[in-house]
NUZA-763508 format. One line per 4 residues: their letters; for each residue z, y, x of C-alpha. Coordinates in Angstrom, 2 decimals. Layout:
% NUZA-763508
a) Z/Y/X ~ ...
//
This chain:
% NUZA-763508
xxxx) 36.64/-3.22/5.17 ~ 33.40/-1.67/4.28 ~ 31.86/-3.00/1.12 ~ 27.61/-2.69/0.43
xxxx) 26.86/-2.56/-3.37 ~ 23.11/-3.00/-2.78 ~ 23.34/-6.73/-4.52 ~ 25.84/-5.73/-7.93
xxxx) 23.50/-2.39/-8.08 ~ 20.33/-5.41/-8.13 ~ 22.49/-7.24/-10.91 ~ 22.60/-4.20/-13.06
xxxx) 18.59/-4.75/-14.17 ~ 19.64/-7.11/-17.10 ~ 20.85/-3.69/-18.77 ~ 17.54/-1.37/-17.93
xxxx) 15.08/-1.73/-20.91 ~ 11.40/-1.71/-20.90 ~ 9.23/-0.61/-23.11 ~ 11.58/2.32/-24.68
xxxx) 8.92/4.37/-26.70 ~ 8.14/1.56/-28.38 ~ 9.54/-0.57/-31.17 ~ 9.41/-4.26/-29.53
xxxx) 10.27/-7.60/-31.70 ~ 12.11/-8.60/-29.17 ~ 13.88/-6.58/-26.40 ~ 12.73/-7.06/-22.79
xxxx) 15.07/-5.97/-19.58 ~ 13.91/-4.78/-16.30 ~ 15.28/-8.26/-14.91 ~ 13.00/-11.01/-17.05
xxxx) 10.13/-8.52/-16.11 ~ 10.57/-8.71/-12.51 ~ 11.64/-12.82/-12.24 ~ 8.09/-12.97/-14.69
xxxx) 6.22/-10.67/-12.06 ~ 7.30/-12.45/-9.12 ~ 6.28/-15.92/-10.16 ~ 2.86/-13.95/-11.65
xxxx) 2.02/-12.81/-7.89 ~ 2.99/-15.84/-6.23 ~ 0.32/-17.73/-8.48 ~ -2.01/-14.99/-8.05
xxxx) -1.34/-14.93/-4.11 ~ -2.26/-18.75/-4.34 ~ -5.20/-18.74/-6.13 ~ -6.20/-15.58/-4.01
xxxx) -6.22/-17.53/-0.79 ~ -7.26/-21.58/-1.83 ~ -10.30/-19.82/-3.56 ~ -11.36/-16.80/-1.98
xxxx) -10.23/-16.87/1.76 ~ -7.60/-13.55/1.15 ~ -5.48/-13.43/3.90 ~ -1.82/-12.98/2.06
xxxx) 1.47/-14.59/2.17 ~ 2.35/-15.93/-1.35 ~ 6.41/-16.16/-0.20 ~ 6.38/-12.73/0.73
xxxx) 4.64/-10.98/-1.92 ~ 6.92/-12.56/-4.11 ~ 9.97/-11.36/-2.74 ~ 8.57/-7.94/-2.74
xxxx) 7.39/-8.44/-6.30 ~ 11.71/-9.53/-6.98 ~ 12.05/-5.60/-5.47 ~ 9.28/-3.65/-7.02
xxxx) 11.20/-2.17/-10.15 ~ 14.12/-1.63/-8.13 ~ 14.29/1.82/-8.26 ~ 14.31/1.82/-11.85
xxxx) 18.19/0.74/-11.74 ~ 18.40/4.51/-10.75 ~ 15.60/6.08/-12.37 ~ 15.51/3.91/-15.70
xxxx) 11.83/3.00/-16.89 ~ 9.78/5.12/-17.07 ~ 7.10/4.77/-19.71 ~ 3.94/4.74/-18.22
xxxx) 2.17/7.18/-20.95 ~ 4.94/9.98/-19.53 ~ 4.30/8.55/-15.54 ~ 0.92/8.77/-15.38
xxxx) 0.74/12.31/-17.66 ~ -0.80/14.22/-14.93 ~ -1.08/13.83/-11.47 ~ 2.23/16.59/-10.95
xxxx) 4.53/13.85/-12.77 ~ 3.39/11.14/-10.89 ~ 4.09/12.70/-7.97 ~ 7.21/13.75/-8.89
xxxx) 8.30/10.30/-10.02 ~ 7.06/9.00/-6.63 ~ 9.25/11.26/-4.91 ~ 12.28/9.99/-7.29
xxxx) 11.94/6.83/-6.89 ~ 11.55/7.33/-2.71 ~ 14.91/8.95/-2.66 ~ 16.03/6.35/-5.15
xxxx) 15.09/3.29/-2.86 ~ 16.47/5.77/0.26 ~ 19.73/5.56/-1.61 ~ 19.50/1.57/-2.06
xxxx) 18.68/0.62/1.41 ~ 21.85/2.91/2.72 ~ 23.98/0.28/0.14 ~ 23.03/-2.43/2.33
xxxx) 24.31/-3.79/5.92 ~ 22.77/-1.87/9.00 ~ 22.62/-4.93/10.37 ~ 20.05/-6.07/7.35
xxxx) 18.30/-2.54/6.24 ~ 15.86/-3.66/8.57 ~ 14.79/-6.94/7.56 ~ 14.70/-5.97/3.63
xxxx) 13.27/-1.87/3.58 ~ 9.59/-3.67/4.18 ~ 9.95/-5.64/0.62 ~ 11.61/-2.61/-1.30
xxxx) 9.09/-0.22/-0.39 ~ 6.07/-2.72/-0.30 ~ 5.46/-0.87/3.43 ~ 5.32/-4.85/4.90
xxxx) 2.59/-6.17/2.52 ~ -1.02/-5.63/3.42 ~ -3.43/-4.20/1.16 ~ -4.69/-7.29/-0.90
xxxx) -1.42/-8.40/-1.14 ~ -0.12/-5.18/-2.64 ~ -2.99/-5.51/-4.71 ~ -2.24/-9.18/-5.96
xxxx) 1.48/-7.43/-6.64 ~ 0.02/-4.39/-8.94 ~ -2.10/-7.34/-10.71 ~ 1.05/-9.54/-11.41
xxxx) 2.89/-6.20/-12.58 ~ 0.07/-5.47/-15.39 ~ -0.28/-9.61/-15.98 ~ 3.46/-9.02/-17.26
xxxx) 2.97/-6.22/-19.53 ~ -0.53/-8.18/-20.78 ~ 1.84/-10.95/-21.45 ~ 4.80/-9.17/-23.31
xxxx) 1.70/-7.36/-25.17 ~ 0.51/-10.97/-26.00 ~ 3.96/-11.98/-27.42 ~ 4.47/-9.40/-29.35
xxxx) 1.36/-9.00/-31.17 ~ 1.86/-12.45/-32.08 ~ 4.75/-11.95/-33.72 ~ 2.68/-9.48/-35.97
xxxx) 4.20/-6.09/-33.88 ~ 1.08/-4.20/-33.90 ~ 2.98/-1.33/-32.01 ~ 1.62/-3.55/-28.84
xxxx) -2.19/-3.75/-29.77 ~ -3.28/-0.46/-28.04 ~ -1.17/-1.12/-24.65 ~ -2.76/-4.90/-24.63
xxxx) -6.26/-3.18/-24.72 ~ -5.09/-0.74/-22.27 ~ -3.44/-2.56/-19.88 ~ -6.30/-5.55/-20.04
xxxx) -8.49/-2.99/-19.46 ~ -6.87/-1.59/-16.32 ~ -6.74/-5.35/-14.86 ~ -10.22/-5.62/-15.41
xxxx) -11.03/-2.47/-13.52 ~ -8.54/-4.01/-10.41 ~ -11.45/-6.19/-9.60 ~ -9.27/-9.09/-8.40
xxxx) -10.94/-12.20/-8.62 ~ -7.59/-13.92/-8.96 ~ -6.37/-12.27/-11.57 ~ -9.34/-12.31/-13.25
xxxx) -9.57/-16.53/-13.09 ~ -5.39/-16.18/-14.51 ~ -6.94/-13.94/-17.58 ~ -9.64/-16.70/-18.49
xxxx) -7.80/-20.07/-17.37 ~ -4.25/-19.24/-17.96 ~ -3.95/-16.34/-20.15 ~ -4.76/-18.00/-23.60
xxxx) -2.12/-20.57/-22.98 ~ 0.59/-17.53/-23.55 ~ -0.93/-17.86/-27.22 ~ 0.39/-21.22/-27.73
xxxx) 3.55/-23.20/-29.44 ~ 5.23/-25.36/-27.19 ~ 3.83/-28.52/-28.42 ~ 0.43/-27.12/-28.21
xxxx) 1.37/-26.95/-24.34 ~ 2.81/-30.15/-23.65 ~ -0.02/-31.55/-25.26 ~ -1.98/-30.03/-22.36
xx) -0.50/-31.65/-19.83 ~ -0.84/-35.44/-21.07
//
């Protein structure tokens, strides 16, 4: 019998660590970011269409969004300072992680390659819904940025500017309404939050 590690290699995320260059309070793995980023772009996918008309399918950028990172099981993370160095390592990271997800889909069932290659390589998404997807990516990092500058780590003070700034410059309305209407709430103690909702 034939086995398909595609779903233990998926299991393996809980060991990849973000955020490696820098000293974090509290550790974060490559699986909490991707469960976080997947709820993030459903949201965003929802707000995206009840408010501005966008044509996207909240269920299936999500599941793409559970994929995104998967590459990194193979490639580890890569900090984005050292990814986005010049436009020769990008390119060469692109072209790792291709042969990376190339090497995942061949641990799956023929019968099923199919069905799943359009969610790991993001090829079934249309533009605005890829774009929602990059939004909920960087809405994760703003977040972990959030948390740990308010546990005094000021190691995350630049990359919150940063990657606040880069939202901003996505232009998505969506994310934009999550940065003023949900965003701040990331600041608060539980029963500061409960208190909300009464």
């Amino acid at each position: 019998m034939k086995l398909f590690p595609f779903s233990a290699l998926l299991a393996r995320m809980k060991y990849i660590q973000r955020w490696s260059l820098m000293r974090t309070a509290r550790p974060e793995t490559l699986s909490e970011h991707t469960a976080e980023t997947a709820q993030l772009a459903h949201l965003l996918c929802l707000l995206a269409r009840a408010r501005y008309g966008a044509p996207v399918r909240p269920e299936a950028v999500a599941v793409a969004a559970l994929y995104h990172d998967a590459a990194e099981i193979l490639t580890g993370d890569m900090p984005t300072p050292v990814k986005y160095k010049s436009e020769g390592m990008l390119r060469a990271y692109r072209a790792i992680e291709a042969e990376s997800l190339h090497t995942m889909r061949r641990m799956l069932p023929p019968d099923i390659q199919p069905a799943l290659a359009p969610y790991l390589d993001e090829s079934g998404l249309n533009e605005e819904e890829r774009r929602l997807l990059k939004a909920a990516d960087r809405l994760s990092a703003i977040i972990k940025c959030t948390e740990e500058c308010r546990t005094g780590n000021r190691e995350f003070a630049s990359a919150l500017e940063q990657q606040m700034q880069a939202l901003a410059d996505m232009h998505c309305p969506a994310a934009d309404d999550f940065v003023r209407t949900m965003l701040p709430c990331y600041e608060q103690n539980l029963d500061e939050l409960t208190r909300m909702a009464l």
